[in-house]
Biopython code that builds the backbone (N, CA, C, O; Angstrom):
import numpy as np
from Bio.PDB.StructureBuilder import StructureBuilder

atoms = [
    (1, "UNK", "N", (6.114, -11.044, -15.799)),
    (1, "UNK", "CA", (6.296, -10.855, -14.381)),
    (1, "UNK", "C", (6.707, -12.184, -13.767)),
    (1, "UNK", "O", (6.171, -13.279, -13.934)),
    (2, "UNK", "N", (7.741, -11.879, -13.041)),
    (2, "UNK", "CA", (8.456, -13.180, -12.252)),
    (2, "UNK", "C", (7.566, -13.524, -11.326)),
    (2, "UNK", "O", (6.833, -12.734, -10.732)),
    (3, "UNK", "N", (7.612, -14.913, -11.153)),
    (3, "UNK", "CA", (6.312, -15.658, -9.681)),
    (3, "UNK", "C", (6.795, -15.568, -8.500)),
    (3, "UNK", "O", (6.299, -16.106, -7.510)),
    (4, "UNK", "N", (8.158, -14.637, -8.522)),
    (4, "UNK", "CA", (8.971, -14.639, -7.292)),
    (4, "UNK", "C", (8.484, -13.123, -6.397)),
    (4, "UNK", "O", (8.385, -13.153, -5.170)),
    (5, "UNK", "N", (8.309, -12.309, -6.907)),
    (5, "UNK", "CA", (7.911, -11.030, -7.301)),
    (5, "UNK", "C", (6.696, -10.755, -6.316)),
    (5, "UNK", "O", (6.348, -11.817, -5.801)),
    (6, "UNK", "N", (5.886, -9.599, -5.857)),
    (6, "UNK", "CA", (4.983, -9.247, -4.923)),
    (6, "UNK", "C", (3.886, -9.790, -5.315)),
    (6, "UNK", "O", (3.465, -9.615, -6.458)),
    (7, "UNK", "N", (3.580, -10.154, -4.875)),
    (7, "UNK", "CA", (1.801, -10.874, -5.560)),
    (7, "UNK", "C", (0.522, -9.322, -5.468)),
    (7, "UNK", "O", (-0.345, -9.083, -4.628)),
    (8, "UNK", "N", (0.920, -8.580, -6.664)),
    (8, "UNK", "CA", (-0.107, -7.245, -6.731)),
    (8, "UNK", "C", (-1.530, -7.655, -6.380)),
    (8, "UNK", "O", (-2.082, -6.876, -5.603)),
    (9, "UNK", "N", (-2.220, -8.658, -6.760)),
    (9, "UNK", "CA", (-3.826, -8.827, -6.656)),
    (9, "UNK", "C", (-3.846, -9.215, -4.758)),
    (9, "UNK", "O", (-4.690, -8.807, -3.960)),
    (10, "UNK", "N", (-2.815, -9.974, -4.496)),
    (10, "UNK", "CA", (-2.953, -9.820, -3.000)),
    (10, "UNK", "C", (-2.734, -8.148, -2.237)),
    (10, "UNK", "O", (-3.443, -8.045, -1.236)),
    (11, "UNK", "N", (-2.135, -7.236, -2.453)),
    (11, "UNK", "CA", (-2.007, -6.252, -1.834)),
    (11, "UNK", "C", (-2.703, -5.148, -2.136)),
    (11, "UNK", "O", (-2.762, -4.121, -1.460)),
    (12, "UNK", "N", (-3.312, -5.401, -3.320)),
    (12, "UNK", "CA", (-5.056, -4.587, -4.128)),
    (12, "UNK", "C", (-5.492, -5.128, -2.951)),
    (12, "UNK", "O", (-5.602, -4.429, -1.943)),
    (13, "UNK", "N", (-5.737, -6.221, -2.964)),
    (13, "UNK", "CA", (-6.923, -6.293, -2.008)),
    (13, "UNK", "C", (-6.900, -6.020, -0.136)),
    (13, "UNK", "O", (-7.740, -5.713, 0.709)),
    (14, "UNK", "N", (-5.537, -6.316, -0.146)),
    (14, "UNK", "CA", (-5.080, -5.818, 1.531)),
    (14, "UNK", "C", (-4.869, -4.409, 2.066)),
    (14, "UNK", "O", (-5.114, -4.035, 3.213)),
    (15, "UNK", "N", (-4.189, -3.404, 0.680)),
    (15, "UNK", "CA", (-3.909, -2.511, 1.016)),
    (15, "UNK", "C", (-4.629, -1.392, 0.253)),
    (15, "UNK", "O", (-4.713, -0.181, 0.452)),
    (16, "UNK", "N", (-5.179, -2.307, -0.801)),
    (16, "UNK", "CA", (-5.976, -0.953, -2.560)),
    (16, "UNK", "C", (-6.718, 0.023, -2.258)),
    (16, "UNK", "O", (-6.779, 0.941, -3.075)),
    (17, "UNK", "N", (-7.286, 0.092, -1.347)),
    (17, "UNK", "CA", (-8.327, 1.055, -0.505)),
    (17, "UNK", "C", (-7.443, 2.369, 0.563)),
    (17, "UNK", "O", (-7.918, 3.478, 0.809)),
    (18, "UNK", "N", (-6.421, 1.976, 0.934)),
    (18, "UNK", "CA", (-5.753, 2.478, 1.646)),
    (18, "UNK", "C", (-4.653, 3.540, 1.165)),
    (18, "UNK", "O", (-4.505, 4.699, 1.553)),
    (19, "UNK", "N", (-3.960, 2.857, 0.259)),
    (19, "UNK", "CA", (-2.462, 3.366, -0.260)),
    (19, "UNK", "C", (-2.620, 3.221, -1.705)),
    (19, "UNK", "O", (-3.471, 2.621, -2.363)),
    (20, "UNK", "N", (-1.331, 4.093, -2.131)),
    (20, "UNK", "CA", (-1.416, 4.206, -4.006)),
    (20, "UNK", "C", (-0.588, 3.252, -3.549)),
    (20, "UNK", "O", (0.031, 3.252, -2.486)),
    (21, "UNK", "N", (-0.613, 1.864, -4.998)),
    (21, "UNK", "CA", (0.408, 1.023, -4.937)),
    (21, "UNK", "C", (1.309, 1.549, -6.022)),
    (21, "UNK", "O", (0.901, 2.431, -6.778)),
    (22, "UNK", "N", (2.910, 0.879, -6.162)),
    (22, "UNK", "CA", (3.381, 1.346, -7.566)),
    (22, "UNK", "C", (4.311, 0.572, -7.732)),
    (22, "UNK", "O", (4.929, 0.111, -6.772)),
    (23, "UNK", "N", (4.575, 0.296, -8.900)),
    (23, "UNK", "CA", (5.264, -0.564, -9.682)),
    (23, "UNK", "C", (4.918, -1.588, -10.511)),
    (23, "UNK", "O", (4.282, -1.411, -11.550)),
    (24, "UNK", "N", (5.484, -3.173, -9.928)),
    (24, "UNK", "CA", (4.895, -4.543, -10.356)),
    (24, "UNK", "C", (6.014, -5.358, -11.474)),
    (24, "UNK", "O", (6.278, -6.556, -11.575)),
    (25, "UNK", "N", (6.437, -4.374, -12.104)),
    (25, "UNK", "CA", (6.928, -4.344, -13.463)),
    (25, "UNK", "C", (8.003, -5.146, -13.122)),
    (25, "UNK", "O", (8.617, -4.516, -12.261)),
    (26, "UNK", "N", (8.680, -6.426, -13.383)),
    (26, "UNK", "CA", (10.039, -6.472, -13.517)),
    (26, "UNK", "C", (11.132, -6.858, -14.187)),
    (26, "UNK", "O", (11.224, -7.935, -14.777)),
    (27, "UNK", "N", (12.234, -5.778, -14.110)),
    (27, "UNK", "CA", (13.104, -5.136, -15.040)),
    (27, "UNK", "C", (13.797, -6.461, -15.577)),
    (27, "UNK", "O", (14.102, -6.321, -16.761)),
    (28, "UNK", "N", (14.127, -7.667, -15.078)),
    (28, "UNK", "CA", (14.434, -8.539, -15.494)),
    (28, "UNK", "C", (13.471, -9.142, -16.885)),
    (28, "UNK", "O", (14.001, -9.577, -17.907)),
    (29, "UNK", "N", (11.926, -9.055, -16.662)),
    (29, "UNK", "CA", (11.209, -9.714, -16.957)),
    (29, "UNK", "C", (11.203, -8.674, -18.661)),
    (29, "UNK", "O", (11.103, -9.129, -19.801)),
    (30, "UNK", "N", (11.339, -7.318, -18.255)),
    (30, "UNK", "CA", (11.693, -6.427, -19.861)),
    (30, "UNK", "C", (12.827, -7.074, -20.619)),
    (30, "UNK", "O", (12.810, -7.323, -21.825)),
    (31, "UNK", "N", (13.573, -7.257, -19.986)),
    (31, "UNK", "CA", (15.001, -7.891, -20.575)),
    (31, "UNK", "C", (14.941, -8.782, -21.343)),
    (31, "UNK", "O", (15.542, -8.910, -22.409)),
    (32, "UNK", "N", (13.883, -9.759, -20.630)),
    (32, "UNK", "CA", (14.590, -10.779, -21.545)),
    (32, "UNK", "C", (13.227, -11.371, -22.179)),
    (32, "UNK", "O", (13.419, -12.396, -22.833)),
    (33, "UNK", "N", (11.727, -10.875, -22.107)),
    (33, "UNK", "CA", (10.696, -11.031, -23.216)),
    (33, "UNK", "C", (10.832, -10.290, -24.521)),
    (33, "UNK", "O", (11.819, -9.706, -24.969)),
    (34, "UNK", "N", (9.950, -10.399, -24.896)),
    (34, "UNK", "CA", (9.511, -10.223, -26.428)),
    (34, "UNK", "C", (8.602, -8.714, -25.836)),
    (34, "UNK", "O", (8.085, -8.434, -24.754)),
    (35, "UNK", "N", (8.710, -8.110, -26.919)),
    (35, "UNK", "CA", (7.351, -6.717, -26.976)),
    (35, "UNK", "C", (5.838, -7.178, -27.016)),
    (35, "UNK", "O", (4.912, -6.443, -26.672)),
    (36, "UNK", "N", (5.724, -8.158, -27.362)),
    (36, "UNK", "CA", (4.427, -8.990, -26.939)),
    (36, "UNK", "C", (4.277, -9.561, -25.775)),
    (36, "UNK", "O", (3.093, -9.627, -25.443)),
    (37, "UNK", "N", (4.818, -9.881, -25.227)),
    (37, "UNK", "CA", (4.927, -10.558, -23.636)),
    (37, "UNK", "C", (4.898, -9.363, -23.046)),
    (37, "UNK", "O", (4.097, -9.274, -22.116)),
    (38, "UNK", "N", (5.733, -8.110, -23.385)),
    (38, "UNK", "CA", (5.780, -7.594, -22.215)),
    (38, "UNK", "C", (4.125, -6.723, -22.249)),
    (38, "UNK", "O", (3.285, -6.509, -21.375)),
    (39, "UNK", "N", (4.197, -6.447, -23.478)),
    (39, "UNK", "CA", (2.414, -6.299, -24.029)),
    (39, "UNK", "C", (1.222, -6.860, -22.898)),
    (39, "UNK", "O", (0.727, -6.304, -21.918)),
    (40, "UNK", "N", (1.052, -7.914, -23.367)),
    (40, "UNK", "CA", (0.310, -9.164, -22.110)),
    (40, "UNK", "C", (0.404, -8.706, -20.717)),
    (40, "UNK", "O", (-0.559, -8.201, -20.139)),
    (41, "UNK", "N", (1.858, -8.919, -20.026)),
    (41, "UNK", "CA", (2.626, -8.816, -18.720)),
    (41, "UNK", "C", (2.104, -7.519, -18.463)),
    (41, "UNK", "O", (1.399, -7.593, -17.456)),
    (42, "UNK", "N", (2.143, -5.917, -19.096)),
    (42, "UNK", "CA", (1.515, -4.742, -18.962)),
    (42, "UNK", "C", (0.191, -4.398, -18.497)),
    (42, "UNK", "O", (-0.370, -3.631, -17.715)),
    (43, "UNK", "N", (-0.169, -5.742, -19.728)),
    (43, "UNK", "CA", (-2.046, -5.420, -19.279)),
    (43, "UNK", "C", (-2.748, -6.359, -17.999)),
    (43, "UNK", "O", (-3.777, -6.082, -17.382)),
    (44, "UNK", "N", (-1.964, -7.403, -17.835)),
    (44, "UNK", "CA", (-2.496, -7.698, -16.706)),
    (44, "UNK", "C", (-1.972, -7.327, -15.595)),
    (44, "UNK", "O", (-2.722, -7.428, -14.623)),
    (45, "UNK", "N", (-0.620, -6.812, -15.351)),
    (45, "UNK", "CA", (-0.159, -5.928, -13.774)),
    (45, "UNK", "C", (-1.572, -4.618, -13.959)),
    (45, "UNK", "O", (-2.113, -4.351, -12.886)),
    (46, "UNK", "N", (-2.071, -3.939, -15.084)),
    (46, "UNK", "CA", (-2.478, -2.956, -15.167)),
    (46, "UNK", "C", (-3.978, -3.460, -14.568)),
    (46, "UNK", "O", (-4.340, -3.103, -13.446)),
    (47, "UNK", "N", (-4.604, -4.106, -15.211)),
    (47, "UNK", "CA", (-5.981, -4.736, -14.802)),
    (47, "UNK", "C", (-5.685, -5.395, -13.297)),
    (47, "UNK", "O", (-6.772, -5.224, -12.745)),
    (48, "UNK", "N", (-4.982, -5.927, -12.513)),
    (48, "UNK", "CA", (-4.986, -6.104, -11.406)),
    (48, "UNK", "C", (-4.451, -4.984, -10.683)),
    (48, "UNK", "O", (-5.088, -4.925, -9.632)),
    (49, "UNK", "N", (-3.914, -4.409, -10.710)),
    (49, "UNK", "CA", (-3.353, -2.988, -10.083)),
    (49, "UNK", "C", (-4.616, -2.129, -9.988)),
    (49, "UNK", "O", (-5.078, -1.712, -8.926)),
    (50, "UNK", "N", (-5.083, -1.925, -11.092)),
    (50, "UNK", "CA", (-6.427, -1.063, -10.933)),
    (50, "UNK", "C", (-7.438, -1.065, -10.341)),
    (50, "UNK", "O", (-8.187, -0.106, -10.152)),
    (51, "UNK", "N", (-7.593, -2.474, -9.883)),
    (51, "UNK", "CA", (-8.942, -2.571, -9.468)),
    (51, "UNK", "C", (-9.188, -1.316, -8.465)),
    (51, "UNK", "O", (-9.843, -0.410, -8.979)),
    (52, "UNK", "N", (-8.862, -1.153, -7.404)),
    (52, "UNK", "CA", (-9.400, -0.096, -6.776)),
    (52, "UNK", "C", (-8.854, 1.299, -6.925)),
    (52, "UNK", "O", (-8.760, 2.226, -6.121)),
    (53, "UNK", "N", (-8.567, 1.191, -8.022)),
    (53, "UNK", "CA", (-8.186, 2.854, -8.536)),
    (53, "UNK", "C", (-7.104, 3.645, -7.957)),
    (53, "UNK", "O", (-7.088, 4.860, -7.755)),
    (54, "UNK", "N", (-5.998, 2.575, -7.665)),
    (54, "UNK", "CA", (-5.199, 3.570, -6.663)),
    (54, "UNK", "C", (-4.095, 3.192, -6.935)),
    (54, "UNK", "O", (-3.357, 3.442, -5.982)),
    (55, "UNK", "N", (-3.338, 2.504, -8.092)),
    (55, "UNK", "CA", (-2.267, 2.103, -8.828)),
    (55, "UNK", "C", (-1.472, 3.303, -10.042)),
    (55, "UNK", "O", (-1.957, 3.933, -10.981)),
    (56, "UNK", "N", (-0.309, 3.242, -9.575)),
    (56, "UNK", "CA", (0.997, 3.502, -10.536)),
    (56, "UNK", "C", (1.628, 2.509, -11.167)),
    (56, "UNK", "O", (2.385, 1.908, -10.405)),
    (57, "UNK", "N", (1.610, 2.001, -12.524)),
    (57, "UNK", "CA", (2.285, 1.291, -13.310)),
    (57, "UNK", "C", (3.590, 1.821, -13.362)),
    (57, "UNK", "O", (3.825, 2.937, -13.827)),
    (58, "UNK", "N", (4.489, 1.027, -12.880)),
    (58, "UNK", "CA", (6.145, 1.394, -12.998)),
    (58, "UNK", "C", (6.791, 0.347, -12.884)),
    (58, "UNK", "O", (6.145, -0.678, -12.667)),
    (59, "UNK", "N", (8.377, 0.261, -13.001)),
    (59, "UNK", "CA", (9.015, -1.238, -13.037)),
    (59, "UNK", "C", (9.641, -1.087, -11.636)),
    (59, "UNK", "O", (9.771, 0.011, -11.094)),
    (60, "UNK", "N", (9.988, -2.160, -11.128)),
    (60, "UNK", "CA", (9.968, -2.543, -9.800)),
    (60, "UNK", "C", (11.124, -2.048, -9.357)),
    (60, "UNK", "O", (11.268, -1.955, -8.138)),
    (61, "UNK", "N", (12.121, -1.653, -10.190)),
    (61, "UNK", "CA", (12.982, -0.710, -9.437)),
    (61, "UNK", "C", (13.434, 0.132, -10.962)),
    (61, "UNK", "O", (12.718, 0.309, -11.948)),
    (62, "UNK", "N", (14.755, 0.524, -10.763)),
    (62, "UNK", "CA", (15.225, 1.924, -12.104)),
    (62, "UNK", "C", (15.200, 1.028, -13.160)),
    (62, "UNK", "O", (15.711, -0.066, -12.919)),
    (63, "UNK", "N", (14.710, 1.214, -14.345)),
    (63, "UNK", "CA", (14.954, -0.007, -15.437)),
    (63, "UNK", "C", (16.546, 0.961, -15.511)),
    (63, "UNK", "O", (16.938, 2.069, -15.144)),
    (64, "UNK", "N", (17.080, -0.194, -16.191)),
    (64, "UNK", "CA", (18.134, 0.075, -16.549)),
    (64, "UNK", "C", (18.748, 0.349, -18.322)),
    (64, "UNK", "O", (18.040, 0.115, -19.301)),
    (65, "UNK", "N", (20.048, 0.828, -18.397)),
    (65, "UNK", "CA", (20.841, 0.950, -19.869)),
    (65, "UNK", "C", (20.482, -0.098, -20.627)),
    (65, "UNK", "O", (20.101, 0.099, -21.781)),
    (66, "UNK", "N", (20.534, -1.087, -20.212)),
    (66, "UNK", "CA", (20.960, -2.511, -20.879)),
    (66, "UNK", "C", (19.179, -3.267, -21.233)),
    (66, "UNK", "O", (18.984, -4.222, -21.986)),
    (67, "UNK", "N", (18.418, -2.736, -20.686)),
    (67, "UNK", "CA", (16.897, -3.320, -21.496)),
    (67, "UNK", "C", (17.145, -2.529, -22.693)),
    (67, "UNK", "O", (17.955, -1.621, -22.878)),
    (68, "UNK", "N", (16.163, -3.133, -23.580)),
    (68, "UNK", "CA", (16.377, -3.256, -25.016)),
    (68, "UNK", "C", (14.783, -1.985, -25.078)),
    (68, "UNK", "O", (13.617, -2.068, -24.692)),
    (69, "UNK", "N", (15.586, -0.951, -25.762)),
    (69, "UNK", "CA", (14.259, 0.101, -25.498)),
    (69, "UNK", "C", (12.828, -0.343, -27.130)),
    (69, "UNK", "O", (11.736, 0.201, -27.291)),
    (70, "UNK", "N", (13.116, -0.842, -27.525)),
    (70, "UNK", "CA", (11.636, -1.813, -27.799)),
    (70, "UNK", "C", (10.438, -1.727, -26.643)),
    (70, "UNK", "O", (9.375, -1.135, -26.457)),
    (71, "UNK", "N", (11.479, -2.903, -25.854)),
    (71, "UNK", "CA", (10.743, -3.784, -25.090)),
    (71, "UNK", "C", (10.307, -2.523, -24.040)),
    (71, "UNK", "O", (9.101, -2.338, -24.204)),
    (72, "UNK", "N", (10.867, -1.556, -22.987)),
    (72, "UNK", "CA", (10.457, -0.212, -22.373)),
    (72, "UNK", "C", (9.486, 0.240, -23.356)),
    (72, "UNK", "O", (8.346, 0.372, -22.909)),
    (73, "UNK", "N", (9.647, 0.492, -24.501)),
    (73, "UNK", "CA", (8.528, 1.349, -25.404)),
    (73, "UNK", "C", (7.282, 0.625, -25.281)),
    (73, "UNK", "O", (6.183, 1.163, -25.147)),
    (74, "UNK", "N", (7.466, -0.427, -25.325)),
    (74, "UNK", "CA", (6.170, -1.504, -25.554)),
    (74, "UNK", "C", (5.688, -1.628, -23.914)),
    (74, "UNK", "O", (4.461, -1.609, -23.819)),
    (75, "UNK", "N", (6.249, -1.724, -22.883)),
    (75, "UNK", "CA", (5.200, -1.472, -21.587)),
    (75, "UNK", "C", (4.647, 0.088, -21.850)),
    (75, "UNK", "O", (3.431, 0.256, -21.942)),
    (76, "UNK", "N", (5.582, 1.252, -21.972)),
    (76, "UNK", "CA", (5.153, 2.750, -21.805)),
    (76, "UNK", "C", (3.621, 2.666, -22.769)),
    (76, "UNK", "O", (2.480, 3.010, -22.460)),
    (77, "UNK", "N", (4.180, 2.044, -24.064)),
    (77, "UNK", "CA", (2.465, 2.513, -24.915)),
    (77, "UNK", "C", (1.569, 1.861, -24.213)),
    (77, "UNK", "O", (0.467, 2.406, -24.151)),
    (78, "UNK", "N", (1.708, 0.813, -23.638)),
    (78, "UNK", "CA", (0.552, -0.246, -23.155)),
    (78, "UNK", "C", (-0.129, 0.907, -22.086)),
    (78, "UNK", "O", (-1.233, 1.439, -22.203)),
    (79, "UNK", "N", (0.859, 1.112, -21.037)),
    (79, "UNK", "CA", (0.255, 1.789, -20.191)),
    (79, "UNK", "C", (-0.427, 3.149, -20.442)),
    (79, "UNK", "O", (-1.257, 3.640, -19.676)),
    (80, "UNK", "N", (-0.086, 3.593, -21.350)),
    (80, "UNK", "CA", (-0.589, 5.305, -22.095)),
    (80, "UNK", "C", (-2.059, 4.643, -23.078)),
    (80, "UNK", "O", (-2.990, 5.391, -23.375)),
    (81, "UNK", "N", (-2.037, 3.342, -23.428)),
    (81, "UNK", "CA", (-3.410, 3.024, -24.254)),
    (81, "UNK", "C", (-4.744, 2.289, -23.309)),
    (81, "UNK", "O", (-5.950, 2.239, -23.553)),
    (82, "UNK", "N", (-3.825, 1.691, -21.990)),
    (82, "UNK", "CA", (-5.001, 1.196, -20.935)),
    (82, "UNK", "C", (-6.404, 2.228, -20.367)),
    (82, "UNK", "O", (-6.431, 3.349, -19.860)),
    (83, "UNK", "N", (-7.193, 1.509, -20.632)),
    (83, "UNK", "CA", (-8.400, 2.552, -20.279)),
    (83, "UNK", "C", (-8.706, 1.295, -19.020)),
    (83, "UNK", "O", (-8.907, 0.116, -19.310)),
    (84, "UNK", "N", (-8.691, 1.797, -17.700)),
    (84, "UNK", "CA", (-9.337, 1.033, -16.719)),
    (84, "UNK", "C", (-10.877, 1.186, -16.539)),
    (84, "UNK", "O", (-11.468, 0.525, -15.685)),
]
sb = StructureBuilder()
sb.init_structure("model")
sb.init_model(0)
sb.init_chain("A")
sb.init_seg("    ")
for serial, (resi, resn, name, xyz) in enumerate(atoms, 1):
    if name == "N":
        sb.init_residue(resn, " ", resi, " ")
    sb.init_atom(name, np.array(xyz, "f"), 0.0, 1.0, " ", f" {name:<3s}", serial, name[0])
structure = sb.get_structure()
């Protein structure tokens, strides 16, 4: 996840009670890691997203053709094996 990107643990906590958040993911950041990074990058948008139970794991806008479907496979299992 880029440092440029929404700061999720700030809007858990401003908005987590209020609204489903969704996304976090970004499509740049699939592109051009490793299936281990994006591994890591998965579980912690997922563990901060969750805290108040009101998070959708998704990428921050349409992933696109051109990510390397590895690296998509490897966020999808992460998120299908997270137990919050």
């Amino acid at each position: 996840m880029r440092k440029n990107a929404n700061d999720l643990g700030d809007l858990v906590e401003r908005f987590g009670d209020q609204i489903v958040l969704s996304g976090n993911m970004d499509v740049a950041f699939l592109l051009m890691a490793n299936p281990e990074e994006i591994r890591q990058g998965t579980l912690k948008m997922l563990r901060i997203g969750s805290r108040k139970g009101k998070f959708i794991a998704a990428c921050n806008t349409s992933p696109q053709d051109y990510i390397p479907e590895e690296n998509y496979l490897a966020m999808v299992k992460t998120i299908k094996e997270f137990k919050a």
